[in-house]
Structure formats: C-alpha cells, structure tokens
N, C-alpha and C positions, 0 to 999 in steps of 0.2 A: 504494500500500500504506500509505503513512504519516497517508493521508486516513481507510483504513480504522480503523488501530489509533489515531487520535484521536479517531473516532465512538463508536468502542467504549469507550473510555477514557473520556470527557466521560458517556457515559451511564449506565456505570456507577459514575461517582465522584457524580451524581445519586442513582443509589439510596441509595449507602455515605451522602450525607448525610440523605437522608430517615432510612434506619435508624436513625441516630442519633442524630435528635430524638425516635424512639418506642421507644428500648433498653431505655428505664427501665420500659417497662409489659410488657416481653418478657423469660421467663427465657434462658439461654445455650443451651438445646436450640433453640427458636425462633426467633432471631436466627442460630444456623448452618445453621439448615435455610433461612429468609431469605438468608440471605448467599449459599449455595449455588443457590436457586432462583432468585434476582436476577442474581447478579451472575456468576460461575463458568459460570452459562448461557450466558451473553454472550459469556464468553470462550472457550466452546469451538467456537459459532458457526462457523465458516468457518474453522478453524484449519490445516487444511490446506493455506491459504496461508501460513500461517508457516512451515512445517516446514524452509527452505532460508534461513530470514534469519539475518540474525548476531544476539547479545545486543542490541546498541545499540538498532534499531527497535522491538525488543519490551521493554526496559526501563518503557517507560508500563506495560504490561501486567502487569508483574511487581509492580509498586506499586503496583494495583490491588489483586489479589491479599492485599498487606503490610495495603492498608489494610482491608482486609475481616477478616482476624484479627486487626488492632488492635481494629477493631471489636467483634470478640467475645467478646474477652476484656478491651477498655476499658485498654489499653496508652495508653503517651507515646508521642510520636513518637523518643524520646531508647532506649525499653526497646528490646532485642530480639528480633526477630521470629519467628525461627528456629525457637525452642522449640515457640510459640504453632501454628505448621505442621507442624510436626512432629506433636503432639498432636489437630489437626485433619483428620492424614493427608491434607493438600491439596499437591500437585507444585509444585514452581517452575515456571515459564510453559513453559520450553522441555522439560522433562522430562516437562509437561501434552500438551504438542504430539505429541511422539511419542508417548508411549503410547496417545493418542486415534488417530494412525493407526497403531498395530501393533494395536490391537483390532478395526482396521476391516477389515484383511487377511485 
C-alpha cells in the first residue's frame, strides 16, 4: 500500500510543479479546474483501498491535496491552508475517501 500512495504522491507533486511554472499564463478558474483534472483524479483512483488505513499512510496524500490549493491560490508554505479548502469545497483525504465510497453504494 505505501508503494501505492508514493506512486500516486511523486506523480502528482509532478503535475503541482508543472502547474506552477504555467500559473502565471492561467487565471484561478483554470488552474482549479487543472488542479482538479490532474491531480484530485489521481487521488480518487483506487481509493477504496484506503478506506480502512489510519491518518499516518495517507498523510503524503493529504499534502498533496495542501499543495494543490497553495497552488491556486499562490499561498506560502508558512499561510494557512484550511480557509483556501474550504472555499474550494475540496474534503480532506480521509473525508475524500468515504464519501467517494458512500456515493458508490
């Protein structure tokens, strides 16, 4: 499993850095509808095997996530995250996880 959520993890911090050499020519609609079609994809992938793990294993997963709304709204790594998901109406990893399988039921 930790092979998986590092495959997933290394290729989606690939994208988050591609996006971020081409931010500047993309307004904030485009870069979250990118950020979603990249990278969120990725993560809901096979997510069903997360549904039973603790925080720890999926903590890469959730900083994914962090850097994707830094991304899009061009945060420090110092600012808070929180607000920035909130507003983008995007789940933290594990609350991503079950909702993806209670909609599948």
């Amino acid at each position: 499993m930790r092979a998986h959520i590092a495959k997933t993890t290394q290729a989606c911090f690939y994208q988050i850095r591609y996006l971020r050499q081409i931010r500047c020519l993309l307004g904030r609609d485009v870069t979250v509808n990118l950020g979603a079609a990249f990278i969120l994809s990725r993560l809901d992938y096979c997510n069903a095997l997360l549904a039973a793990l603790p925080y720890t294993p999926m903590a890469p997963l959730q900083r994914v996530i962090n850097a994707t709304a830094r991304l899009v709204y061009n945060l420090r790594s110092r600012e808070p995250v929180t607000p920035a998901l909130i507003e983008l109406n995007w789940l933290l990893i594990e609350a991503r996880v079950q909702y993806k399988l209670c909609r599948h039921i």
